[in-house]
C-alpha positions as CSV (number, residue, x, y, z in Angstrom):
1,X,40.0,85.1,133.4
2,X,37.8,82.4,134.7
3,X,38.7,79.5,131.9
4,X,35.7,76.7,132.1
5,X,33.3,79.7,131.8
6,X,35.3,81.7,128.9
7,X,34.8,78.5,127.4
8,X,30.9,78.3,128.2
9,X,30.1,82.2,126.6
10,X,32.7,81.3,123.4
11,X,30.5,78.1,122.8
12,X,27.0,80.3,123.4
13,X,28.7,83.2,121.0
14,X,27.5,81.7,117.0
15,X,27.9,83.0,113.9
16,X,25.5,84.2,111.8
17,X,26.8,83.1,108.2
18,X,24.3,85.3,106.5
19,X,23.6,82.9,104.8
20,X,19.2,82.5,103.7
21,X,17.0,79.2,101.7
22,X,14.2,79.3,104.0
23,X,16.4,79.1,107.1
24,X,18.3,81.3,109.3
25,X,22.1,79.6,109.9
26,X,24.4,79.7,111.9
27,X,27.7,77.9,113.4
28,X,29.2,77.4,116.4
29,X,32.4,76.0,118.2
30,X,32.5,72.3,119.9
31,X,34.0,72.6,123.7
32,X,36.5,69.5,124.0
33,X,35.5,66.7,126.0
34,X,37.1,63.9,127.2
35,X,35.3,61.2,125.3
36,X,35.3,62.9,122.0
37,X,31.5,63.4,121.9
38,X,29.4,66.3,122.1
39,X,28.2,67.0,125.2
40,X,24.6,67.3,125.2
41,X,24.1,70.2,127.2
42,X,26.2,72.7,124.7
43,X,24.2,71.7,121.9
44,X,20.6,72.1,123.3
45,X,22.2,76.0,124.8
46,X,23.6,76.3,121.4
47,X,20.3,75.6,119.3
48,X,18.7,77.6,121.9
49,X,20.8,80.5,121.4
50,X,20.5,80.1,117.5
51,X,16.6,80.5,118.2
52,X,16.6,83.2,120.1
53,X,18.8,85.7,117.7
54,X,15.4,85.3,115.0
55,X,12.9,86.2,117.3
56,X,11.9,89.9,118.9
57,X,14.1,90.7,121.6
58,X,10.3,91.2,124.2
59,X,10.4,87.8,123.2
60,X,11.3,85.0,125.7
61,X,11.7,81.2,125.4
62,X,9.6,79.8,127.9
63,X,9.6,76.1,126.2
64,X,11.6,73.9,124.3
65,X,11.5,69.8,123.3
66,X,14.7,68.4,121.6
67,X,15.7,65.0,120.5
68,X,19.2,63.8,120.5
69,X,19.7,62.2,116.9
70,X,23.3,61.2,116.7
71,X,26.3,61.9,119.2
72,X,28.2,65.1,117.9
73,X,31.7,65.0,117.3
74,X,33.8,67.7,119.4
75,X,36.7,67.9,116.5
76,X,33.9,69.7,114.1
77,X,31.5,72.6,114.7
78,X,28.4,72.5,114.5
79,X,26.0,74.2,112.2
80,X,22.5,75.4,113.5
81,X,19.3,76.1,110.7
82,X,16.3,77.8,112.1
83,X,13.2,77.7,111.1
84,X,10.8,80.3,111.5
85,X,7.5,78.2,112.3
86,X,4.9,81.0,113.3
87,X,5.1,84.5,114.6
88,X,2.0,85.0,116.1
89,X,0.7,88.2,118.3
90,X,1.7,86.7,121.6
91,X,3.9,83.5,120.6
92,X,6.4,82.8,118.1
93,X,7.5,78.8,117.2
94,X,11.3,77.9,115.9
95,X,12.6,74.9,114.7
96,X,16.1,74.5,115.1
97,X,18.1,71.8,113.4
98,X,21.8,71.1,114.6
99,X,24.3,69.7,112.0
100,X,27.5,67.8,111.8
101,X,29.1,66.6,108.1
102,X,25.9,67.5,106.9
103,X,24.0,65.2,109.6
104,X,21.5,66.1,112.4
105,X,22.7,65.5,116.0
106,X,20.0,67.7,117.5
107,X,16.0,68.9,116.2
108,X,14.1,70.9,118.8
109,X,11.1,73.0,118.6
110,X,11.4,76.1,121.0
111,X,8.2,78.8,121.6
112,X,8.8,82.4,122.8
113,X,6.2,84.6,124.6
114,X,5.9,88.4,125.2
115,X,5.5,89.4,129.1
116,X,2.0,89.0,130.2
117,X,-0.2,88.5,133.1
118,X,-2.3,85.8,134.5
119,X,-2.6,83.5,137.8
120,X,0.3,82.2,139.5
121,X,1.4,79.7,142.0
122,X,4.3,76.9,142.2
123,X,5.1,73.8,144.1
124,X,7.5,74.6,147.1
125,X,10.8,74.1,147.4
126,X,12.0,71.5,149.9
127,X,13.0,73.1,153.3
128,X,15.1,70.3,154.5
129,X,18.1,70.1,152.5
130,X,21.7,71.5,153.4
131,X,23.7,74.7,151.8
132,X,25.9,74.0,149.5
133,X,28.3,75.3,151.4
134,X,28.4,72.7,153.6
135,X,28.5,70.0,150.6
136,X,31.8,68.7,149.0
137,X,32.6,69.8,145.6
138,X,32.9,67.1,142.5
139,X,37.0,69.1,142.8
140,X,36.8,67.9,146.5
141,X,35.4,64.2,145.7
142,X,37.1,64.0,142.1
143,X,40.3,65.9,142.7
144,X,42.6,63.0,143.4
145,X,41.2,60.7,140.8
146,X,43.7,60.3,137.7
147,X,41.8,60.0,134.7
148,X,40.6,62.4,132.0
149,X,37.1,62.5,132.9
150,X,37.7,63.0,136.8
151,X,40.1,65.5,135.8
152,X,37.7,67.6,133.2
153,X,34.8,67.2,136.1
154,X,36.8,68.6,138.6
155,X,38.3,71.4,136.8
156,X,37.2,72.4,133.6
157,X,33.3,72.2,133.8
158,X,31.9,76.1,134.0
159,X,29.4,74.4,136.8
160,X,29.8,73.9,140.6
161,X,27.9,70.7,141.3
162,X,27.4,69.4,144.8
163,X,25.0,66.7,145.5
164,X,22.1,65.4,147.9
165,X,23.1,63.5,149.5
166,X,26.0,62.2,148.1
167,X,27.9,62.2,144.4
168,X,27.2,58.9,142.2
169,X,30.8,59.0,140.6
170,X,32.6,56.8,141.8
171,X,29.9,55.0,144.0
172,X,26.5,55.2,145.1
173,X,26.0,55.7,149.4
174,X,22.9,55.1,151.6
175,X,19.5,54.6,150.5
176,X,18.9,53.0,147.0
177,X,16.3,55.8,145.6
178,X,15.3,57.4,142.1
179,X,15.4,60.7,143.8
180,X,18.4,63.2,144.4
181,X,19.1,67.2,144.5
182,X,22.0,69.3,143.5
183,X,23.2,72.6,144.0
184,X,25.3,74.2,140.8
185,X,26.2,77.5,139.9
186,X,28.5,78.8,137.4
187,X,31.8,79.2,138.6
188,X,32.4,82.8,137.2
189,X,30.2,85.5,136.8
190,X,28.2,86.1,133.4
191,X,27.0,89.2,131.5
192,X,23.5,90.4,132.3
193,X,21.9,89.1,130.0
194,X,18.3,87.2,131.1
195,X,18.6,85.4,127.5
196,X,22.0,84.2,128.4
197,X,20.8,83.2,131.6
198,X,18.4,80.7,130.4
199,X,20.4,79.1,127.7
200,X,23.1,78.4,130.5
201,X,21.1,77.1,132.2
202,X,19.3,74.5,129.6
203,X,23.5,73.8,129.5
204,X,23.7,72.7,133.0
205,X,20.0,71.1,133.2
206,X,21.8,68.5,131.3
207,X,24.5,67.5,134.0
208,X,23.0,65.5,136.5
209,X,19.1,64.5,135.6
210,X,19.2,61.1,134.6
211,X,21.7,60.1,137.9
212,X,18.4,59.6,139.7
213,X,17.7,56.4,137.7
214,X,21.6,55.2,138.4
215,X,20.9,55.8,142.4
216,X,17.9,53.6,142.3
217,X,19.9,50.4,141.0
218,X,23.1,51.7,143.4
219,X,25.0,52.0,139.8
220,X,27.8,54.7,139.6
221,X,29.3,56.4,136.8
222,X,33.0,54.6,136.8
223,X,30.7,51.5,136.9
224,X,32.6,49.3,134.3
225,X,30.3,48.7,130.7
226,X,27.5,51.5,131.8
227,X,26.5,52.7,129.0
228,X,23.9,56.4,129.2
229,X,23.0,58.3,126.7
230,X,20.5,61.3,126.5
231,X,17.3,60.6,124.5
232,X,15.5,63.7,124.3
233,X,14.7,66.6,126.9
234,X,12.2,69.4,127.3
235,X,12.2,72.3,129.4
236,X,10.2,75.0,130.7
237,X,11.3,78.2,132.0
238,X,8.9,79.6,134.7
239,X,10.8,82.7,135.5
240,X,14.0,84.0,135.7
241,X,17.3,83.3,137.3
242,X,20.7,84.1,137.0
243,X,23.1,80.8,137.0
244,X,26.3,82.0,138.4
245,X,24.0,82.2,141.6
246,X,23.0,79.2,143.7
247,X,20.1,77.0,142.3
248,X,18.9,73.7,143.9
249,X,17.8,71.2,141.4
250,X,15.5,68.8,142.4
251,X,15.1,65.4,140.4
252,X,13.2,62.1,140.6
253,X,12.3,59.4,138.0
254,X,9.5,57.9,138.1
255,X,9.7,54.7,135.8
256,X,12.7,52.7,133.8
257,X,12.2,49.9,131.9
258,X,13.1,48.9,128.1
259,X,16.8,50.0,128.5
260,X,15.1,53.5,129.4
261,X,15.0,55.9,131.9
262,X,12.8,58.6,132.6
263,X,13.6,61.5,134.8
264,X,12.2,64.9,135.7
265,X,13.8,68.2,137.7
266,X,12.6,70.9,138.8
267,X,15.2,74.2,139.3
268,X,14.9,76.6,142.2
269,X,15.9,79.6,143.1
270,X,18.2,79.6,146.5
271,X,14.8,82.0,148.1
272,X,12.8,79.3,146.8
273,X,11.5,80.3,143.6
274,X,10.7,77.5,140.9
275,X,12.5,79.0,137.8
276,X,12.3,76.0,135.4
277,X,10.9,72.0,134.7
278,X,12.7,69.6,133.5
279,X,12.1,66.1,132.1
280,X,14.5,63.4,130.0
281,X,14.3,60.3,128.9
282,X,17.4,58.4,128.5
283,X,19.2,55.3,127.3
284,X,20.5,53.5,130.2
285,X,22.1,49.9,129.7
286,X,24.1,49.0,133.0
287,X,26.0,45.6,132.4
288,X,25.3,42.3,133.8
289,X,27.2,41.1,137.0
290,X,29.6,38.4,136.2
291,X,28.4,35.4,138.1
292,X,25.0,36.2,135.2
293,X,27.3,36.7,132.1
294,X,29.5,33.3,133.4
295,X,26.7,31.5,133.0
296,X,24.8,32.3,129.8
């Protein structure tokens, strides 16, 4: 039994209550983590998942856009109410609504489409980046670190993550940039299941898109006082992909300013196809260096 991604599929299994108002509900488990809130990731893939058991099963989410209310507590489930918006002959619209102690932590709007046909193209995947098999591992970089959130990245995270060109964990190396890729892929294999698929991987589209905006200003994550915190997020899935296989995700941000961040990703197959767009804005507030707090 692999034990990071047990954990991923029990958090992506909900209840159906059977409970009706107007609203389909449902609950679901919180996964632990170290600094008792939510991570954002699960509860996008969880509303997700809530959304897709109202809708036709020739019906596949193609688009969602979520806003992060409150953080979410990871000592309570959570309880998801959808909202069947419009079934149309092509499309169908759900509103989902995420709750903790009778509070929102989540509200997206998600739109599912039938197969069809039309033109196609996509924007290339860069041809100049290394395997991931020749990257380190956040175990390999993390491993020896002793502290609970260097411990849960290195080991309990259902996600390989290996980074171009370097990890910003512990410190940020080479070029200051707002641009970055990363390989991940689940560490275990999951069902075959294309719905599945793409709620995983709204779960790991999470991870790593606003470090782009920390690489710019050469901040790191053990950076004492850094404070980041997920705004909203919308994605689009192009086509599909399974996640315990190797996708690169490419990610740049284009502005910050305000105490915000924006970022955006794109997610490729390891032949090259683009299987999903990404984009985030987030709260970043990085701390002020001493000899500037000494003197105010």
């Amino acid at each position: 039994m692999n034990g990071p991604i047990d954990g991923l599929l029990s958090t992506l299994h909900l209840t159906d209550t059977g409970a009706r108002t107007t609203e389909d509900i449902f609950t679901g488990p919180s996964q632990w983590m170290p600094l008792g809130r939510v991570f954002g990731g699960q509860v996008l893939a969880q509303s997700l998942t809530a959304a897709m058991q109202t809708v036709p099963d020739d019906r596949t989410i193609h688009s969602m856009h979520g806003y992060f209310l409150r953080p979410g507590d990871v000592a309570h489930p959570i309880t998801f109410s959808v909202d069947r918006l419009h079934d149309g002959r092509s499309f169908s619209t759900r509103r989902t609504h995420a709750f903790q102690n009778g509070e929102p932590i989540l509200s997206l709007i998600a739109s599912f489409q039938t197969e069809d046909e039309g033109v196609e193209h996509q924007v290339d995947m860069p041809t100049d980046l290394p395997d991931p098999e020749s990257l380190p591992s956040t175990a390999d970089v993390l491993g020896a670190v002793d502290h609970d959130i260097a411990r849960y990245w290195s080991n309990e995270r259902a996600f390989d993550m290996r980074h171009i060109p370097s990890p910003v964990y512990l410190t940020v190396e080479g070029e200051r940039v707002p641009r970055q890729a990363v390989w991940m892929k689940a560490f275990g294999r999951l069902p075959d299941d294309p719905k599945q698929h793409r709620a995983a991987l709204a779960y790991a589209s999470d991870y790593s898109i606003l470090e782009p905006i920390l690489r710019a200003h050469g901040v790191a994550w053990a950076t004492p006082g850094l404070k980041v915190a997920s705004l909203d997020h919308a994605m689009w899935w192009h086509r599909d992909a399974r996640v315990d296989e190797w996708l690169l995700y490419t990610q740049e941000s284009p502005s910050a300013s305000g105490g915000r961040g924006l970022s955006l990703g794109r997610i490729y197959t390891r032949e090259g196809v683009l299987v999903a767009s990404v984009a985030q804005e987030g709260m970043v507030r990085v701390p002020a260096p001493d000899h500037v707090r000494s003197s105010e």
